[in-house]
N, C-alpha and C positions, 0 to 999 in steps of 0.2 A: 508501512513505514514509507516517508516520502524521499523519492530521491533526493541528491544533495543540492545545493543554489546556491548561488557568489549573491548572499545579500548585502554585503558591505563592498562592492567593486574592487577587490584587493587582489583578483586573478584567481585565489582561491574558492573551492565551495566547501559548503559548510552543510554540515549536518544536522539536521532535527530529529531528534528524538520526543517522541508525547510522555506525559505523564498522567495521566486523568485521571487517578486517583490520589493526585497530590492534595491534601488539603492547606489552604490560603488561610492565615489568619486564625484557624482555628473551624474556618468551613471546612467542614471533610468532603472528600473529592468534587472540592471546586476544580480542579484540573489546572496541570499545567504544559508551557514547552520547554524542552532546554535547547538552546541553539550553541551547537559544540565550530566554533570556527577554525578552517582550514586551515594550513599551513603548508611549511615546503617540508617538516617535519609528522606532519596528519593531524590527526588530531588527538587532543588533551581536556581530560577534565577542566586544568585551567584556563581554558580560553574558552570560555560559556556564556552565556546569558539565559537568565530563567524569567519568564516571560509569563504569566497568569493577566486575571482580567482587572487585576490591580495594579499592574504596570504602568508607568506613566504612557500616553497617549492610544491604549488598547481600549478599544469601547465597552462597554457594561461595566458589571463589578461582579467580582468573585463573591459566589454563594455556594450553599450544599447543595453536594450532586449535580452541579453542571455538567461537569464533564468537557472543561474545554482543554481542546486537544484530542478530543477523542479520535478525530480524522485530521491529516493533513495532506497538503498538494502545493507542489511548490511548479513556478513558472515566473516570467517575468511581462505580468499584465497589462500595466503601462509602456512597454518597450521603451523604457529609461536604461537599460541594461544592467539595473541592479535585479536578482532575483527577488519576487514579490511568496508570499505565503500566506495560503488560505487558511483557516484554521475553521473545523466544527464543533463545535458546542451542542450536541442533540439536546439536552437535559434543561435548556435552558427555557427559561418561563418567559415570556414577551405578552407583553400587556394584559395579563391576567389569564392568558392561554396556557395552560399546563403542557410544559416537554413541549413546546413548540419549533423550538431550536433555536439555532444561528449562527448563520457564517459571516466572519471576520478576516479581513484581507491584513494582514500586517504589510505595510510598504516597505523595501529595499532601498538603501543610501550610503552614504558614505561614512555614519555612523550603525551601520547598523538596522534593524527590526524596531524601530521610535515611535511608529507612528499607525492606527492604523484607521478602518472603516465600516460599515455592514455594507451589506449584501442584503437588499430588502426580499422577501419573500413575505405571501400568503398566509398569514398566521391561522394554523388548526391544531385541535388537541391532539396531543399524545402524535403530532408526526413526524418528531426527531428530526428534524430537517439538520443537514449536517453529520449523520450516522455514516457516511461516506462521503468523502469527496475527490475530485480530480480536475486537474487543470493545465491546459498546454498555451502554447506561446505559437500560432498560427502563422500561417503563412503571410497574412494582413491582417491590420487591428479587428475586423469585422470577425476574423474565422480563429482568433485568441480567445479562448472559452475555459468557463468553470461548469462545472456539472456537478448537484450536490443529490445523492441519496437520502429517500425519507419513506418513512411507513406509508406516507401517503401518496408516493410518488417519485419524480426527480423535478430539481429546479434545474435549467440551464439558463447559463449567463455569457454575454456577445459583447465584444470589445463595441468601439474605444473602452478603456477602463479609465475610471479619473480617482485620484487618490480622497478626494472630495464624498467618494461612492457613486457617482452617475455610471451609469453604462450604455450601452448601446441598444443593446433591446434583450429580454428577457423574455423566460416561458415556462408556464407548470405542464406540466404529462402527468395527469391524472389518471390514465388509461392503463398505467403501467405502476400499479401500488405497492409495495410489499418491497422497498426495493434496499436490497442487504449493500451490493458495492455495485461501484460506477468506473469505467474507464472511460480515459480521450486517448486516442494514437491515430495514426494514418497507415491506409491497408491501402489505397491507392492511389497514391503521391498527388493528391489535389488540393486538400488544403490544410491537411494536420490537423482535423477536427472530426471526426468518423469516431460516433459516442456508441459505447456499449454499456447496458443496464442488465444488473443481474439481481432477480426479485429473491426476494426467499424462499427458503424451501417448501417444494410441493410436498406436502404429505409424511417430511420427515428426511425426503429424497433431494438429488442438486436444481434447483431452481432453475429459470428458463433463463436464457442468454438473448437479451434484444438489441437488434441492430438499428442505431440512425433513427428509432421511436421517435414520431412526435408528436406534439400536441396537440395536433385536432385530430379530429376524427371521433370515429365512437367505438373501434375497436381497438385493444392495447397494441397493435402493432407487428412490425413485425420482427420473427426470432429465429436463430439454428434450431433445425429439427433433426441436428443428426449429432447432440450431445446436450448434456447441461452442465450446470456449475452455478459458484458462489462470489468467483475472485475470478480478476483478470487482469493483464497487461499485455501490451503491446511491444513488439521492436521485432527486427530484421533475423529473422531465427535461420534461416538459409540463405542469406548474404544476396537479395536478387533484387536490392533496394527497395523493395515493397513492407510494412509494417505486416508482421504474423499477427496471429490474437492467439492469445496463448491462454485459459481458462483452466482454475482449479476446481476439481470437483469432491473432497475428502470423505462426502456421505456414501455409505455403503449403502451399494444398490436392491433394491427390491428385490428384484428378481436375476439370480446367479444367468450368465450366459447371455443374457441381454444385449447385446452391442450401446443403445441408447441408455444404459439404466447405472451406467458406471463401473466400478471394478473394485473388488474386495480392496479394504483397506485406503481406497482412494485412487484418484486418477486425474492425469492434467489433460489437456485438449488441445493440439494446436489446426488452427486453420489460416492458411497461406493465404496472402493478400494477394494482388494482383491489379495492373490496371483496372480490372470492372470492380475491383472489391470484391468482396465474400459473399457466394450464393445462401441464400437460405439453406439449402438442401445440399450445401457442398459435405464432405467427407472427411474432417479432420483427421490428424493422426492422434488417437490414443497412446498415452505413456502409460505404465501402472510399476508398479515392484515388482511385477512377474516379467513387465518389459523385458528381453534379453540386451543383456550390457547394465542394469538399472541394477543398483548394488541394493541386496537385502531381498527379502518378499514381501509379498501381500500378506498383510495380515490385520485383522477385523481391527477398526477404529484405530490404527496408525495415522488416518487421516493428510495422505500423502493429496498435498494441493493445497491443504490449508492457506497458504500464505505463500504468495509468487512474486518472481519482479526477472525485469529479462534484461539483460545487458551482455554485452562483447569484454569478456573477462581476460581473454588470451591473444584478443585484438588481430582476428584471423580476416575480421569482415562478415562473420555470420554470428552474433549471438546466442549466449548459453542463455538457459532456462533454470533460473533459481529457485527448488521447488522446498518450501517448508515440509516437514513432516513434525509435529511437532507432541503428538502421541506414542513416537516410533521408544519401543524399548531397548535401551542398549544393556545389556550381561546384566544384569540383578534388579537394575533400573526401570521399570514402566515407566512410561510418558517422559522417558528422561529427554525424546527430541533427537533433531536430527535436520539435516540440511541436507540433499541432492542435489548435484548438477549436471546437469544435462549440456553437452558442447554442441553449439549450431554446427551444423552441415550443409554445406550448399548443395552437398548430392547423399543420395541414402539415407534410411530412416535412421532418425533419432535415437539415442540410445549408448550407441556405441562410443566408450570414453568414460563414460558419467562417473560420480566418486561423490566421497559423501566430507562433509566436513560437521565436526559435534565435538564436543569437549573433552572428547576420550583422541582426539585428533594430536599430534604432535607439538607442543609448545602453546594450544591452547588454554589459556587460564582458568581455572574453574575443573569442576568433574562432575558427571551425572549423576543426580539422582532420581528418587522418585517425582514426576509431575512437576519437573523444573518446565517441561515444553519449551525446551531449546526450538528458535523457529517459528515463535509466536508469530514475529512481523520480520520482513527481510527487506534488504535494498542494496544497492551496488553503485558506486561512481568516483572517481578521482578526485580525491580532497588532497592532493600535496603534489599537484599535476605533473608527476612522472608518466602521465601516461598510463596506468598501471589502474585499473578500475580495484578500489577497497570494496570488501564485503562486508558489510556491516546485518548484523543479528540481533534480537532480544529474546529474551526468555521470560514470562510472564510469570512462572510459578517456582519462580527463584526466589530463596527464601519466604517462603510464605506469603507470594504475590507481592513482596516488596521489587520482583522483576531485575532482569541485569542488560544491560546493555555489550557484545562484542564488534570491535574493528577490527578485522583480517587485514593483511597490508596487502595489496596486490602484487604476483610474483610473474615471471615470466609467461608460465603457462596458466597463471590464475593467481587466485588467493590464496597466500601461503601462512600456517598457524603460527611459523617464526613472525615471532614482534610484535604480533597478537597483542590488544588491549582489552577487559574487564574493566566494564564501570558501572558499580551499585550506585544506587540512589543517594548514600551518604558521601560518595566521593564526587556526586554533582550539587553541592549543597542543600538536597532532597530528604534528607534526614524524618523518618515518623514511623513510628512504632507500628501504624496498619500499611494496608498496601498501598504503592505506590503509581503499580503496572505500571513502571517504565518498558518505555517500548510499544503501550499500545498495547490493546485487547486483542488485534486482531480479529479474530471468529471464535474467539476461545469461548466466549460468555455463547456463544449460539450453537457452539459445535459437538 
């Protein structure tokens, strides 16, 4: 799920939620977005916009099984200072190419998400270009980048950005195939663009973590050899202004005892930025459910890492770690889901603090059941600018994948379940008998 972005310049951000199972028109999961806008109240079903490839000024046209929406990234690519939003489409067919993809920039204004562009890329079969995406807002037009995951690779994309679609210079990494998600963050305060590529899984097991790959050469690059994963984000996890890289790993590892192979039930990964950046062979700190202070246990396919995103919830100066768990059983419930948080510490190992927030949580709307996977997709930021970062949740196997979307309101020490918002699909004008997956697949279809 993408963080939040002020697309309409009103002071507030506004949140995106995917739909990719929406069907348009009577196309079944042509895909859509809804764009829920900010307020000094948060946010509300009624202040939306639903957005598909039939929207006026949105390029293509809604068909079956697109899939647009299936990734989003939000940044502000033209530095106009309205928030801009990428949008991927794997599913989509380009000029007789099957699942070729395509990313779609919606531009930022004062009306609004109106208008948007492609993003030209390589057309090949079957390589979902747009299966992940990310994009940050650089230190200079040159180092403002989008990075897009694909079966056959990553694209990346290099400012100037023009709302026209020109860009500045572009590049396939073919070296680096298989590729499930993509990050952009800054681990060494140079230019806010230090890309990380995570392929899919070896063997069944977490995939390799590549750092700053590029496109030439003749071997895939280079990666951490001292953990793997699926999912990743960036931000300041021990407050020493350096971006952390903060890596999900949910796959149970091969082999029990392994340090490099994972941890029952799942495990996250952080590795500390620093002026040089991150050694290949640096030393992460592993979290798991066995962590001490990490509320719950390991236990086989909880899938603890599933879905991440890191922000300063208690606004100490060191960022927490939002770790999806979206397998985790609560009292009668399998796979009913679950959300961990992890509080930054500028000194001492992580852990200590952590708490869980799920629908069995206080004044949370909704209850668990079976294979709801509370914690499909997560995200976190300030929609009603008190300062006060919301948590915002999905659950994909809510009502029979019709999926639910929650807003936690941001409390002193964090997000607190009082005032809590639940919104199904029908209360975003989403309304259809199959599923919706609001919120986004996440790694649910892969995991």
């Amino acid at each position: 799920m993408a963080t939040p972005g002020d697309f309409n310049g009103d002071g507030y951000r506004d949140q995106v939620i995917s739909a990719p199972g929406r069907a348009v028109s009577g196309k079944e999961s042509a895909g859509a977005v809804v764009v829920l806008y900010g307020s000094a109240s948060g946010l509300a079903p009624t202040r939306r916009a639903v957005i598909t490839q039939d929207s006026a000024g949105v390029p293509g046209a809604s068909e079956p099984w697109d899939g647009f929406g299936n990734s989003t990234a939000v940044a502000d690519l033209d530095r106009d200072g309205f928030a801009d939003l990428v949008v991927g489409t794997p599913y989509e067919d380009m000029s007789g190419i099957t699942n070729a993809g395509m990313l779609t920039v919606l531009w930022g204004s004062r009306n609004g998400l109106t208008s948007g562009s492609t993003l030209q890329h390589k057309l090949l079969e079957n390589a979902y270009v747009g299966y992940d995406v990310a994009a940050v807002k650089g230190g200079t037009t040159a180092t403002t980048r989008v990075l897009a995951a694909s079966w056959q690779g990553s694209f990346e994309y290099a400012g100037p950005f023009g709302r026209n679609g020109t860009i500045g210079s572009s590049s396939f990494n073919q070296m680096t195939p298989g590729q499930l998600s993509v990050a952009l963050g800054d681990v060494d305060r140079k230019d806010g663009a230090d890309k990380f590529l995570f392929t899919y899984r070896l063997g069944g097991e977490g995939g390799r973590v590549y750092v700053n790959a590029s496109s030439t050469g003749s071997i895939p690059g280079p990666y951490l050899t001292k953990g793997d994963g699926l999912v990743g984000a960036v931000g300041d996890v021990n407050g020493d202004g350096y971006g952390d890289l903060v890596v999900g790993d949910p796959d149970e590892p091969w082999y029990a005892g392994e340090d490099d192979e994972g941890a029952l039930g799942g495990r996250v990964s952080v590795w500390f930025g620093s002026a040089t950046g991150i050694a290949l062979d640096a030393q992460p700190q592993h979290i798991s459910q066995d962590t001490p202070g990490i509320p719950g246990a390991g236990e086989k396919y909880d899938k603890f890492g599933d879905s991440l995103a890191v922000a300063d919830l208690n606004r100490d100066g060191a960022a927490e770690i939002i770790v999806g768990v979206p397998n985790e059983g609560l009292g009668n419930a399998g796979g009913a889901g679950n959300v961990v948080i992890i509080p930054g510490r500028k000194t001492g190992a992580l852990g200590t603090g952590a708490y869980s927030v799920n629908q069995e949580t206080a004044s949370v709307p909704g209850g668990s059941e079976d294979e709801d996977q509370f914690a499909t997709t997560v995200a976190a930021g300030d929609v009603n600018k008190d300062g006060r970062p919301e948590l915002m949740v999905s659950a994909i196997g809510e009502n029979n994948r019709q999926g639910a979307f929650w807003v936690l309101p941001g409390g002193t020490a964090g997000p607190t379940g009082t005032g809590s918002k639940m919104m199904l699909p029908s209360s975003l004008g989403l309304s259809q008998s199959d599923w919706v997956a609001l919120g986004g697949y996440g790694l649910s279809l892969d995991t």
